[in-house]
N, C-alpha and C positions, 0 to 999 in steps of 0.2 A: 505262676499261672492263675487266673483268674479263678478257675474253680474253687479254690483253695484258699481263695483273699477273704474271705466271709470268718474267718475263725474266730469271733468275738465270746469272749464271757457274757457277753449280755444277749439276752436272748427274749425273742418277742413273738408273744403267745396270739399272732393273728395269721392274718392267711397271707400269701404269698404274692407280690404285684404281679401281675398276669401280662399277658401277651396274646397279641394275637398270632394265629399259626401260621400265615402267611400275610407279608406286607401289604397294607391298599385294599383288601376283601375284608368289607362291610359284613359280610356274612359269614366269613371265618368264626370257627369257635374260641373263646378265651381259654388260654394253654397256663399253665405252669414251664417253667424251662425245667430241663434235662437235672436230675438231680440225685445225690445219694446217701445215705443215712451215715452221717461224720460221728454219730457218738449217741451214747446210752448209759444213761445214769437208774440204779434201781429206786423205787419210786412208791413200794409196795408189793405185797405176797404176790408172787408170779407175774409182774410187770415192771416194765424198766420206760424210763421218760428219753425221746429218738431227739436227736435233732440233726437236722438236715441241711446239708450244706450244697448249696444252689447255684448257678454257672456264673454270677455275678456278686461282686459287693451290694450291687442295687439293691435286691432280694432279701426279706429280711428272713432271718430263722424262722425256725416254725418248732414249736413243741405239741405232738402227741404221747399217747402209748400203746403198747404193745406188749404180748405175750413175751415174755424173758425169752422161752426156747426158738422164738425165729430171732433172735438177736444173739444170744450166749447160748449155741448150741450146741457146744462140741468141749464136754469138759478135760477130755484128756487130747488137750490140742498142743502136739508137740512140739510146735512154734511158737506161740507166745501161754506162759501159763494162765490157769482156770482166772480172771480178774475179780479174788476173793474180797479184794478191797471194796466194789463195788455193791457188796452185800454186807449183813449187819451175821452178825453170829446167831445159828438157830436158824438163819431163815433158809426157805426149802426154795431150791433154783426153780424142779421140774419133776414131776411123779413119772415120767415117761422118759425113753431116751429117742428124744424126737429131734429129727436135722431138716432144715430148710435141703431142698435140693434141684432150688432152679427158681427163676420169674419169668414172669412174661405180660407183657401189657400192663406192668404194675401190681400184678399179680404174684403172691408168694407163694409156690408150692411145699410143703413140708411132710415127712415119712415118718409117721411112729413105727420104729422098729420091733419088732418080735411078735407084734400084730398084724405091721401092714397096713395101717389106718393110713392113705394120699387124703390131704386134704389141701385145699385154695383158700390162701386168706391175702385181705385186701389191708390188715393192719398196720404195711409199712407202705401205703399208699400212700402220698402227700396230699390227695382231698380227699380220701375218703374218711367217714364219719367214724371221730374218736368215741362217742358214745355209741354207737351200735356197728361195729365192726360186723364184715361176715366173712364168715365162715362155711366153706363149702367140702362137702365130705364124698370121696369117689369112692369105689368098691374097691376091695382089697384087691393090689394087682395080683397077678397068675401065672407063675413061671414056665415058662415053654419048658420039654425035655431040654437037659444041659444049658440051662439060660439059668439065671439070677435076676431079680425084684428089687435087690439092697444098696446098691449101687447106680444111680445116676449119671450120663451125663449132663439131659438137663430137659426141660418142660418150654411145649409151647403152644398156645392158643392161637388158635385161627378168627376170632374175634376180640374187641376188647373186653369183654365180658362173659365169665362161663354161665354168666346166666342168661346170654343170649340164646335163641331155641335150637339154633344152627350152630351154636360152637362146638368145635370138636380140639379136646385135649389131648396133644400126644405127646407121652415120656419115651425118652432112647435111654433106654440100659445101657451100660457097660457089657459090650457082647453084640450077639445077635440082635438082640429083642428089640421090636417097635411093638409098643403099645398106645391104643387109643379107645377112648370112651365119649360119650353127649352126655355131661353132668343135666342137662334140662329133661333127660329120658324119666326125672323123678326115680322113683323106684323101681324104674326096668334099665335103668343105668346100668352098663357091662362094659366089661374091658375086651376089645378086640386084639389080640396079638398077633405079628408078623414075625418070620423070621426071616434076617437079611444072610443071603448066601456070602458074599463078597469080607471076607475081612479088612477090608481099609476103610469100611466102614462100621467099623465095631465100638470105637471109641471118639467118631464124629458128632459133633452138635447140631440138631434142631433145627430148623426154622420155617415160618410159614410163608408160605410170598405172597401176598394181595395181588400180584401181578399174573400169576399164573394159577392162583385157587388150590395150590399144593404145597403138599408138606413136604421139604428139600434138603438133602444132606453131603456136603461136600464129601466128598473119598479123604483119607490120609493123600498127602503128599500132594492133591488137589488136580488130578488126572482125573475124575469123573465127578459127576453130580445127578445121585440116586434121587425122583421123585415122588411121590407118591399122591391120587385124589383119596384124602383119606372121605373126603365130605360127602365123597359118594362111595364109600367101601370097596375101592378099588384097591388092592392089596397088590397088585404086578408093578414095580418101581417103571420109570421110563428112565434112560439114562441116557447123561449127555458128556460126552467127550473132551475136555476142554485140550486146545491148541493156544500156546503160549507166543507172546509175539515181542517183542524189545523188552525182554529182559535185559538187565543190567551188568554186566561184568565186574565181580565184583574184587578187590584187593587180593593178594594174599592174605592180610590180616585181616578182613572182612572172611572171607572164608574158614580162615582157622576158625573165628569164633562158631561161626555158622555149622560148620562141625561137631560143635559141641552145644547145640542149642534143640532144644528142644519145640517142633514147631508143630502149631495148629492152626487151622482153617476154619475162617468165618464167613459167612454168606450173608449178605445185607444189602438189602432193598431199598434204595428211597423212592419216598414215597410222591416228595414230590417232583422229581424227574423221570421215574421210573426207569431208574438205569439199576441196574445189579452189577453188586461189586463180591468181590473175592478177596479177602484181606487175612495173609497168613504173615502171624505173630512169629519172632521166633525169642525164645526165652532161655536162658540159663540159670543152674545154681549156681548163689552167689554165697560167700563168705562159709563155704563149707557144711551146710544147714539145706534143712529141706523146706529152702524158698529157693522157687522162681522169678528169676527177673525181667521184662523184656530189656533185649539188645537190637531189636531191629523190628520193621514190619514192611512188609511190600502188597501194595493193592491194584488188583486187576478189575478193569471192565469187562462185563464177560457180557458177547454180544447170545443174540438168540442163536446163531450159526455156531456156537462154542468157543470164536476166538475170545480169549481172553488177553487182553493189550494191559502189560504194566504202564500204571500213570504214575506222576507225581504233584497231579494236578485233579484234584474233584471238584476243584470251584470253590462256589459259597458251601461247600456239604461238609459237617464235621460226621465223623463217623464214632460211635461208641460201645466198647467194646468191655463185655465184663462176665459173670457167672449168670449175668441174666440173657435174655436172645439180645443178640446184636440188632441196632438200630442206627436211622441217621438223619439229623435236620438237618435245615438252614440257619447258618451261623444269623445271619442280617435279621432271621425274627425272632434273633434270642439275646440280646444284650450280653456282651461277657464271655461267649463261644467263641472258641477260634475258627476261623475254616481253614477250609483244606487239613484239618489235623485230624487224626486219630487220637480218641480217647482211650485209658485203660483201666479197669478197675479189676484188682486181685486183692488176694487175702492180706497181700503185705505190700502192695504196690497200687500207688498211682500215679501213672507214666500218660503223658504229651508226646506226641510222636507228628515233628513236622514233615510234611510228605513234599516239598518246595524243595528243602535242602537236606532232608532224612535224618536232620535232629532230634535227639531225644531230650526233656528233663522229669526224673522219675523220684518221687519222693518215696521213701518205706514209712510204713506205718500201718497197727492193724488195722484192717476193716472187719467190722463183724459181721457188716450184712453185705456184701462187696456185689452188690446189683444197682448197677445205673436203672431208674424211671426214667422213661421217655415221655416226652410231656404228655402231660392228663387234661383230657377235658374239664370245665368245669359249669356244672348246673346250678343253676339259680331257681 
């Protein structure tokens, strides 16, 4: 798979050939393609040197740096050990035990524990600025009665930038809890929290729709789709009922697996057709170890009326699917993207998932930062 063709020892410290975001428009912005951080060498005290592997050979690497703890965050990671190799003897990883726990818009979210310190940093951005990285610090979150703060499912902005005056951030707890805050509030910045009555939405993912101006959350099993205006502090969800329509019948031996898979629900927007899709992953453990693999994925269009019609056909749209919010271009203005494919990025997996003929080919290997960037604007 293309993605993946770029793994050269050599590596070249300029910016990235650019693209435009859509074919033919003169006035389209100059994009980066879809990309994600293939590897980290330590580089000095509390930094390690990213480098980024990008949806094309064409593409050349890019070396920045970055804070070690959004990259080697998790030392007692029971999958692959602490990579001691990567450091000299003596040297100090992190004074804090702080985890990345979600991106959005290129944005990396990260939680200092036992504090509480949420902050947004832009240091595994692929344009933003390696000498002056920023760093955005929200108010410590606020645990509802019987809710938790420490646990994530994942972070997502309503603009591309929390420093725009109107962005609004909202983290989903593991549990009840929706939290959101306006990091531009300066010092009167607060965290507003909701509690969702519904358990099928306790451990659902995030997203924002440009389409509908709200923050959106599939259900388990993918029976409803909880909304919210968080941008006007409307805290009552609206909900919409999805109806299924040519589903597929599947084997017996597609079934047995299916059985034994573990499945979650993505909601993804594009942007430039404005269709919204529904793409639920379904994943197994493999070789006996606490990794997930995917074995399958089925994607719906889900009309305004709530039918949701399985396709096996999106067109030119690749969809990309990882620990950061789901997104989806057009293959044709990115050299090197497959369409009609699903992307996958996890802690141990990166899996191509053809929606034409429901192929998969999934490579293992760790990632440390396992969030696809969807292309970045870029200013001159």
């Amino acid at each position: 798979m293309s993605l993946l063709l770029g793994h050269s020892p050599k590596l070249f410290i300029r910016k990235p050939v650019l693209v435009r975001a859509s074919a033919g428009g003169s006035s389209s912005p100059l994009q980066t393609p879809p990309c994600f951080v293939d590897g980290a060498k330590y580089c000095g005290p509390d930094h390690v040197e990213l480098r980024f592997s990008y949806t094309s050979t064409d593409y050349p690497k890019l070396i920045k740096k970055a804070p070690v703890e959004l990259v080697y965050n998790d030392i007692n990671d029971p999958i692959i050990p602490w990579p001691a190799e990567q450091f000299e003897e003596g040297d100090k990883v992190s004074d804090a035990e702080v985890t990345t726990i979600g991106s959005s818009h290129g944005w990396v979210a990260s939680l200092m524990h036992g504090v509480g310190i949420l902050r947004l940093h832009d240091d595994l951005n692929p344009v933003a600025s390696d000498a002056n990285p920023k760093c955005i610090s929200l108010p410590p979150p606020v645990s509802l009665p019987r809710c938790q703060t420490q646990f994530v499912t994942n972070v997502s902005l309503s603009s591309l930038s929390p420093e725009e005056e109107d962005c609004v951030v909202a983290v989903k707890f593991m549990g009840p809890q929706l939290s959101y805050c306006r990091p531009s509030a300066q010092g009167n910045s607060k965290w507003f929290n909701i509690r969702i009555a519904n358990p099928c939405f306790f451990s659902s993912r995030l997203m924002f729709s440009k389409k509908h101006n709200m923050f959106r959350i599939p259900g388990a099993g993918g029976q409803l789709i909880a909304s919210w205006d968080l941008c006007k502090d409307e805290h009552t969800p609206k909900f919409q009922e999805l109806r299924y329509h040519f589903l597929p019948e599947p084997t017996e031996a597609e079934r047995e697996v299916m059985d034994t898979c573990l499945t979650t629900e993505h909601l993804v927007e594009s942007q430039s057709t404005g269709e919204t899709f529904l793409v639920k992953c379904f994943r197994q453990t493999v070789d006996g170890i606490a990794v997930l693999q995917t074995k399958g994925v089925m994607v719906f269009r889900v009309a305004p009326k709530g039918n949701a019609v399985y396709t096996q056909d999106i067109g030119d749209l690749t969809i990309f699917i990882s620990k950061a919010e789901a997104f989806c271009v057009r293959a044709s203005s990115f050299p090197g993207v497959s369409p009609n494919h699903v992307y996958i990025l996890d802690v141990m997996e990166i899996s191509f998932f053809k929606l034409a003929d429901s192929s998969i080919t999934t490579l293992t290997e760790r990632i440390m930062a396992p969030y696809f960037f969807p292309p970045q604007n870029i200013e001159y």
